[in-house]
C-alpha positions as CSV (number, residue, x, y, z in Angstrom):
1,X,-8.3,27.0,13.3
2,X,-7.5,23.8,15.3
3,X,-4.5,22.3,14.5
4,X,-3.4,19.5,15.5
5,X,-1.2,16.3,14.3
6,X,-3.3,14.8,12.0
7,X,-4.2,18.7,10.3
8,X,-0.7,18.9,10.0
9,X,0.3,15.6,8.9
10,X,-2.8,15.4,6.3
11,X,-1.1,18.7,4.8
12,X,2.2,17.9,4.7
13,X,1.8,14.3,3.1
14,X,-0.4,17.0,0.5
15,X,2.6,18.6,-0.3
16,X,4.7,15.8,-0.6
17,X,2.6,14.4,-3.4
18,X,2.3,18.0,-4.7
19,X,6.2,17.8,-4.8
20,X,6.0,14.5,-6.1
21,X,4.3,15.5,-10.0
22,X,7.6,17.2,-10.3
23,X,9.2,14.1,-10.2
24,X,11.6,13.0,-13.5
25,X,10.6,10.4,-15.4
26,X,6.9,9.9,-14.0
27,X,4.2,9.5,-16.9
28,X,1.6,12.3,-17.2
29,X,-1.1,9.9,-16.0
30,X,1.2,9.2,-12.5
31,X,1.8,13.4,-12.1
32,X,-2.0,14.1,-12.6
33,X,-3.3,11.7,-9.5
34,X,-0.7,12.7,-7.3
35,X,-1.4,16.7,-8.4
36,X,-5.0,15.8,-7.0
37,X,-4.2,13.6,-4.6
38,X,-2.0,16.5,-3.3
39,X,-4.5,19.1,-3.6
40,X,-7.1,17.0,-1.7
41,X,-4.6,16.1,1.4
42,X,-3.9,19.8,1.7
43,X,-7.4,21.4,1.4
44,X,-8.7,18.3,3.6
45,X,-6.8,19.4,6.3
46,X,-7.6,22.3,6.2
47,X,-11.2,21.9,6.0
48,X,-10.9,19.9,8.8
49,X,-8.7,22.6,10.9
50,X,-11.6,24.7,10.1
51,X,-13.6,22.7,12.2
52,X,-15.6,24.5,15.0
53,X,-17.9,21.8,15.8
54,X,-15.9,19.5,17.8
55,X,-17.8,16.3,16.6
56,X,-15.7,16.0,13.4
57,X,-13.0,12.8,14.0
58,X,-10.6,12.3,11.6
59,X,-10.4,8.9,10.0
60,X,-6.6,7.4,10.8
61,X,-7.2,5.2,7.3
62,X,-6.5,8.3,5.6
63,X,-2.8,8.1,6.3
64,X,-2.3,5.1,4.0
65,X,-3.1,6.5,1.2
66,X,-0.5,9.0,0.9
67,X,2.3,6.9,2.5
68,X,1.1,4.2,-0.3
69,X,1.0,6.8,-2.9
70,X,4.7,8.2,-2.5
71,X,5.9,4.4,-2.5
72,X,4.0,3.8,-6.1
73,X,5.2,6.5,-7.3
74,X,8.7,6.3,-6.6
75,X,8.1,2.2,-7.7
76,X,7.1,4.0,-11.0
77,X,9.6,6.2,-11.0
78,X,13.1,3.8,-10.3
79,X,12.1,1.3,-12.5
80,X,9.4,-0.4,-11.6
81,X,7.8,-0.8,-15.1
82,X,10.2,-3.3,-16.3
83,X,13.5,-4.5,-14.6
84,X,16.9,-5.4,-15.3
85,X,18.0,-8.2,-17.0
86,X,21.3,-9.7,-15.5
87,X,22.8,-11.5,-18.8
């Protein structure tokens, strides 16, 4: 295997959003995209450490999504479906 920042990064930000689904107060909906989105981070990097070809590039777009994931969620999660009313 060839591991090398964006491997690493790719399976960490997996775990993250694995970690995420465990989350308090996050609808079932919510824990099942980031359980997938989770799984797919973590077994993409490794696919991709797996790699012997040396043609494979990893697409730098792919960070987004988990960055922008982790911020809906926790949106979601601290109240983000409603709001406060100040009365």
């Amino acid at each position: 295997m060839q591991w090398t920042a964006y491997e690493i990064f790719s399976v960490i930000s997996g775990l993250i959003l694995i970690g995420v689904t465990f989350a308090p107060g996050l609808s079932l909906k919510n824990r099942a995209y980031a359980l997938l989105g989770g799984a797919f981070f973590t077994g993409y990097g490794f696919y991709v450490a797996n790699q012997t070809s040396g043609t494979f590039e990893f697409p730098v777009y792919i960070f987004v999504i988990p960055a922008v994931a982790v911020l809906y969620l926790l949106y979601k999660l601290f109240g983000g479906a409603g709001g406060s009313s100040a009365g």
